[in-house]
C-alpha positions as YAML, in Angstrom:
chain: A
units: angstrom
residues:
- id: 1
  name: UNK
  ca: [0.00, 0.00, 0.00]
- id: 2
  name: UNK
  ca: [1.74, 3.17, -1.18]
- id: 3
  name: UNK
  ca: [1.17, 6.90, 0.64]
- id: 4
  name: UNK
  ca: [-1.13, 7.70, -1.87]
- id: 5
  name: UNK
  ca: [-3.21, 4.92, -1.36]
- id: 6
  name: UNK
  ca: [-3.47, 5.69, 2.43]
- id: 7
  name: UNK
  ca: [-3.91, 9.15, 1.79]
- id: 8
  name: UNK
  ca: [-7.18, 8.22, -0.25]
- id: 9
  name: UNK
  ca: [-8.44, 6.08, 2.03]
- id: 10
  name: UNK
  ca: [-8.13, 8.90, 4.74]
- id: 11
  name: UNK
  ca: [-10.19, 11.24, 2.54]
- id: 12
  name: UNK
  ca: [-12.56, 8.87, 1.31]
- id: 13
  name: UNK
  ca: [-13.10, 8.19, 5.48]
- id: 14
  name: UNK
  ca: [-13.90, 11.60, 5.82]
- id: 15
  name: UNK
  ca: [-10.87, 13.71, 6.71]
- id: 16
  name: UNK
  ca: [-11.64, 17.08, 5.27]
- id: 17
  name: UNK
  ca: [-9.08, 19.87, 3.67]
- id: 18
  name: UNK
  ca: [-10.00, 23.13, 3.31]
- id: 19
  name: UNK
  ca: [-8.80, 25.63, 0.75]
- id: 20
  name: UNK
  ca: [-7.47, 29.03, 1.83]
- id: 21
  name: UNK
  ca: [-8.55, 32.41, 0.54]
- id: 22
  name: UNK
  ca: [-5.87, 32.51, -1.28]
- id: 23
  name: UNK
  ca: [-6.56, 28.88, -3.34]
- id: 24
  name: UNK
  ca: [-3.57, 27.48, -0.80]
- id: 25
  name: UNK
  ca: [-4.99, 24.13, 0.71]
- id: 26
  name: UNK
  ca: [-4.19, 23.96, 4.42]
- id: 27
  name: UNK
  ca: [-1.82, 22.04, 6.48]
- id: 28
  name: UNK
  ca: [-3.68, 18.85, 6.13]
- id: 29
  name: UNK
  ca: [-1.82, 17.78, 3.10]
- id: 30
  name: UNK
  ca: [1.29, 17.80, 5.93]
- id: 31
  name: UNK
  ca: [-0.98, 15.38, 8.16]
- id: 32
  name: UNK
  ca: [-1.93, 13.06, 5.64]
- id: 33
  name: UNK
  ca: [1.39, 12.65, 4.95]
- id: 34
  name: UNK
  ca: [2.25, 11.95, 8.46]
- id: 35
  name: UNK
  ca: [-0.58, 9.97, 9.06]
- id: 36
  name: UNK
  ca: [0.21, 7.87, 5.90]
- id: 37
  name: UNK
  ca: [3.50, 7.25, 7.31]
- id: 38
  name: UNK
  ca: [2.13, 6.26, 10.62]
- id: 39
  name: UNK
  ca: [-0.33, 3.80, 8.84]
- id: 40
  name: UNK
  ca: [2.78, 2.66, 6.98]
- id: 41
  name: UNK
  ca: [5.25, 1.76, 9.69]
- id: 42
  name: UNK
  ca: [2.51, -0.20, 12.08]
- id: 43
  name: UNK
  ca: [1.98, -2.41, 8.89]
- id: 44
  name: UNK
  ca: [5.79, -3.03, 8.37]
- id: 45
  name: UNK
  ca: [5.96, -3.77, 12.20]
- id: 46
  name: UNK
  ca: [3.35, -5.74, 11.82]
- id: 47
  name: UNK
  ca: [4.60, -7.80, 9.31]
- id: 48
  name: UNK
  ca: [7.89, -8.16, 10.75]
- id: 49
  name: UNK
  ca: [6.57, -9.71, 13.86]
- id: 50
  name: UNK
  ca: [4.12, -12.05, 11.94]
- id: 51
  name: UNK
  ca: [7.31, -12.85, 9.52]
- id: 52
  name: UNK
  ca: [9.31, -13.90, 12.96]
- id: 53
  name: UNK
  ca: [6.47, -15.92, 14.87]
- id: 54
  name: UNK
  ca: [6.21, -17.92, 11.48]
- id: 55
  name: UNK
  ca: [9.99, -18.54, 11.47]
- id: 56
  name: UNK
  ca: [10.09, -19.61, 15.32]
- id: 57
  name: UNK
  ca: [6.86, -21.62, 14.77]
- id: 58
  name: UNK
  ca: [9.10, -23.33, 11.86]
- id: 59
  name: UNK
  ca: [11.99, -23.89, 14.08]
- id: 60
  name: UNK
  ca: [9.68, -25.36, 16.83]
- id: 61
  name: UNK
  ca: [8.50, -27.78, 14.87]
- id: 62
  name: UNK
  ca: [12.32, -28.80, 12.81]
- id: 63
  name: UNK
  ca: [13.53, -28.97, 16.68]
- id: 64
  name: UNK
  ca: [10.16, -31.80, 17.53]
- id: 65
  name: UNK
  ca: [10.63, -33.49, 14.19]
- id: 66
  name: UNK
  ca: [14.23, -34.17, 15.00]
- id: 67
  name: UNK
  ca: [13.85, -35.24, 18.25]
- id: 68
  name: UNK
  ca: [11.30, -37.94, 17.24]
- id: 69
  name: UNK
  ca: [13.23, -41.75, 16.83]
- id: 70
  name: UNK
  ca: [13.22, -42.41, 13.86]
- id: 71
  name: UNK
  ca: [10.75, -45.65, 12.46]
- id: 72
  name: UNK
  ca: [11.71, -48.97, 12.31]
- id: 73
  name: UNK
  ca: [10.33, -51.59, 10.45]
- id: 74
  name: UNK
  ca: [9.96, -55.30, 10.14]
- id: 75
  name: UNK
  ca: [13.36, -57.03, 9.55]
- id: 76
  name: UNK
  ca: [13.09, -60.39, 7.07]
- id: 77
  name: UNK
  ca: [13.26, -62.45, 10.44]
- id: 78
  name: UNK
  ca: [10.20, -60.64, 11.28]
- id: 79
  name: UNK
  ca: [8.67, -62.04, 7.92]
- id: 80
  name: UNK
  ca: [9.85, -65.28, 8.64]
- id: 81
  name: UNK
  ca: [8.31, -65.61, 11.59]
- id: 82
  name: UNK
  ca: [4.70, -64.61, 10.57]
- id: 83
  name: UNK
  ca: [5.02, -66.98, 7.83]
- id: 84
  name: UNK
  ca: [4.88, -69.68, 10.51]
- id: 85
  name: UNK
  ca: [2.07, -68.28, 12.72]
- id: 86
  name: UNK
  ca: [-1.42, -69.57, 12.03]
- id: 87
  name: UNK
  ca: [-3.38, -68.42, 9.07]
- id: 88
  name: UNK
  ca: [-5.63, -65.99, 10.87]
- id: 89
  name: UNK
  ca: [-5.06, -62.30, 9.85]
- id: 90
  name: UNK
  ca: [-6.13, -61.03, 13.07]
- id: 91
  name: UNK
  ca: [-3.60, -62.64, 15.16]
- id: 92
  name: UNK
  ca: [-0.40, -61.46, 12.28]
- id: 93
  name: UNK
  ca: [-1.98, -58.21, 12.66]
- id: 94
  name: UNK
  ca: [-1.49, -58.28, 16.54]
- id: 95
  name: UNK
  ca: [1.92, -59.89, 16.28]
- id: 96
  name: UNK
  ca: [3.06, -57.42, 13.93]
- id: 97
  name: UNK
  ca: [2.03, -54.66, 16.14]
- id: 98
  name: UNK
  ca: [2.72, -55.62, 19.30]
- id: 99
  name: UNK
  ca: [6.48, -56.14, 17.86]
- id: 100
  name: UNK
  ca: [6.44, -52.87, 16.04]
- id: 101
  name: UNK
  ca: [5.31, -51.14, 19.65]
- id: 102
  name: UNK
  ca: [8.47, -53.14, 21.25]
- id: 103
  name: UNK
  ca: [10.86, -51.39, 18.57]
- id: 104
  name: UNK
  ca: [9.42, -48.43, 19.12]
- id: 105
  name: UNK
  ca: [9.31, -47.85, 22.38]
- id: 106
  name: UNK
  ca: [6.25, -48.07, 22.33]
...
């Protein structure tokens, strides 16, 4: 958003400028100016601090994803094994988790 663009806005919101006797407009050109600049640096503070809680938020969650263990998986032993466990699925599916929850700490 440029000066001029704040500077509209501030008119079109009802700040009034008045024309001198002399076809001089008043001082309020001055304040719009300052007023645009205000408007301008709370938005760029704004967006700074927005800009940093994104990058902490980002470094918060590098710092959790590294601490995590990292998966492990069934070895070919592991495969062997279920190939000799009866044919019900129900009771490979609990084997295979209950051994996956042991190498995961789990």
């Amino acid at each position: 958003m440029t000066q001029d663009d704040i500077i509209r806005m501030a008119r079109e919101a009802g700040f009034v400028e008045y024309e001198l006797d002399d076809g001089t407009t008043n001082a309020f050109d001055i304040r719009y100016q300052r007023f645009a600049n205000l408007v301008a640096a709370a938005e760029r503070k704004a967006c700074k601090t927005a800009v940093e809680d994104i990058a902490r938020l980002g470094q918060e969650i590098e710092q959790k994803t590294k601490a995590q263990r990292p998966w492990v998986g069934l070895t070919d032993d592991d495969w062997a094994k279920i190939e000799d466990m009866p044919d019900a699925f129900d009771q490979g599916v609990a084997w295979a988790q209950a051994r996956l929850m042991e190498r995961n700490n789990g």
